[in-house]
Each structure stands twice: as C-alpha cells, then as structure tokens.
C-alpha positions as CSV (number, residue, x, y, z in Angstrom):
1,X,0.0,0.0,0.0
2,X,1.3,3.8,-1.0
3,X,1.4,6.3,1.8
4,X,-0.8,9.5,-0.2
5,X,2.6,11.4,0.1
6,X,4.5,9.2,-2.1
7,X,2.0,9.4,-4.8
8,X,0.5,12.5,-5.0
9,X,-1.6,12.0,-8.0
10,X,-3.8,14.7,-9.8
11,X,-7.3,12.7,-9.6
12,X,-8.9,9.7,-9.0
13,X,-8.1,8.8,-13.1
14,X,-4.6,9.5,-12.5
15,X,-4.4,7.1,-9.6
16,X,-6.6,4.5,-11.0
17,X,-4.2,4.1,-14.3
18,X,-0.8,3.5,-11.7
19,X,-2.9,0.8,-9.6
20,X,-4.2,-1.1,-13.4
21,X,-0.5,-0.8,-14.4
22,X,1.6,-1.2,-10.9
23,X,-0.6,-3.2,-9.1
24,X,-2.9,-5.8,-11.3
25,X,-2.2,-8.5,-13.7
26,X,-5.2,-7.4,-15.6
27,X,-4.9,-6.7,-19.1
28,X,-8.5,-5.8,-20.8
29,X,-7.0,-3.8,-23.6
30,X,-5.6,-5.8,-26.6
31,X,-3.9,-4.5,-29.6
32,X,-5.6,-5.7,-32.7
33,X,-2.7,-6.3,-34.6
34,X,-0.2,-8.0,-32.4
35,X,-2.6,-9.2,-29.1
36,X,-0.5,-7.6,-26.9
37,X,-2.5,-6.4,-23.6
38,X,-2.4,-3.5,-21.8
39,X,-4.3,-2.6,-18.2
40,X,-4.8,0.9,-19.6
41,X,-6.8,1.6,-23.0
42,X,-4.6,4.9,-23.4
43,X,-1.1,2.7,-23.7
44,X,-2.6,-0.1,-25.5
45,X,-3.4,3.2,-28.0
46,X,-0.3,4.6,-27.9
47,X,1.1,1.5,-28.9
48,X,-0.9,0.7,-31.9
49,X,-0.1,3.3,-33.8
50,X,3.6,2.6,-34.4
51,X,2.8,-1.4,-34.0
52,X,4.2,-3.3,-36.9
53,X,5.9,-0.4,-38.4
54,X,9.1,-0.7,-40.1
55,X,12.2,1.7,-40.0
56,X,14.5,1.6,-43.2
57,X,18.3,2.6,-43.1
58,X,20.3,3.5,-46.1
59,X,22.0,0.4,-46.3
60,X,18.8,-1.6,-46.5
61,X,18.6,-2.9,-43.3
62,X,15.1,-2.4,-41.5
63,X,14.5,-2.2,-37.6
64,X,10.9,-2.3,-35.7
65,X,11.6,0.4,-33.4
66,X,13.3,4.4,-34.0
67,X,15.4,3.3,-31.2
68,X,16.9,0.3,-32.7
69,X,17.7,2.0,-36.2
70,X,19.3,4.8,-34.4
71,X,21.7,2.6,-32.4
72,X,22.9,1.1,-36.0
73,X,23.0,4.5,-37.5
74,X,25.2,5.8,-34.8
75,X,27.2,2.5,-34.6
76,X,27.2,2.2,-38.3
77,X,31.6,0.9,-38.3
78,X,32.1,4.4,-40.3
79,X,29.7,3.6,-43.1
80,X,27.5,6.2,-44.1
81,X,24.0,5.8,-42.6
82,X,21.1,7.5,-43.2
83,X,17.3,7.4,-41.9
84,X,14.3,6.7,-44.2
85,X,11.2,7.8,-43.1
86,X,8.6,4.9,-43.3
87,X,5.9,5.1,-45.8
C-alpha cells in the first residue's frame, strides 16, 4: 500500500491508471494487430499506432523500433547511414 505522500496524484483517473498498471495483472485492452495487452486503454493506443511499423536505413537494413535504427546508424563501423522515413 502507498502512503498519499509518495504518490501525489492529480485525480482519482490518475491514480486509477498507476494501480491497473503497478498493481494488477489485468490486461483488458488488446492490440488488434499484435494481441499484446495493456491494463490501460490509453497505452494499448499509444502502442498501436507505431505497432508493426518498419524503420529503413540506407544500407537496406530495417528495424521495428526508431530506437533500434538509431543505435545502427550511430554504430554504423564508419559507413554512411542515413534514416528513411517509413511510408
């Protein structure tokens, strides 16, 4: 149980998404194209818009995640890199 001081949240909403996504193992909300579930609608929303996209670098390689491409562009072994934005 949280002491109201080490959780001040905004509203009743506010505290109600932390206890879904802290302190159940519910997960109502499924993403349509993968099944993954979420506790709260909002994240499994967030989440389907960017699920199943596709990031292209210059030397053809593709990546499922921004953060994975931009790890291989930085890490590229000095050849040149560049982003594509996804279709």
């Amino acid at each position: 149980a949280h002491s109201l001081g080490a959780h001040p949240f905004k509203d009743y909403s506010n505290c109600r998404q932390h206890y879904m996504r802290r302190h159940t193992r519910e997960k109502p909300h499924s993403c349509e194209k993968c099944g993954r579930g979420y506790a709260v609608k909002a994240d499994m929303q967030t989440h389907h818009k960017h699920c199943g996209a596709r990031y292209a670098c210059s030397c053809g390689e593709t990546f499922n995640g921004k953060r994975k491409l931009g790890l291989h562009v930085t890490t590229g072994g000095g050849a040149p890199h560049h982003l594509a934005v996804p279709p």
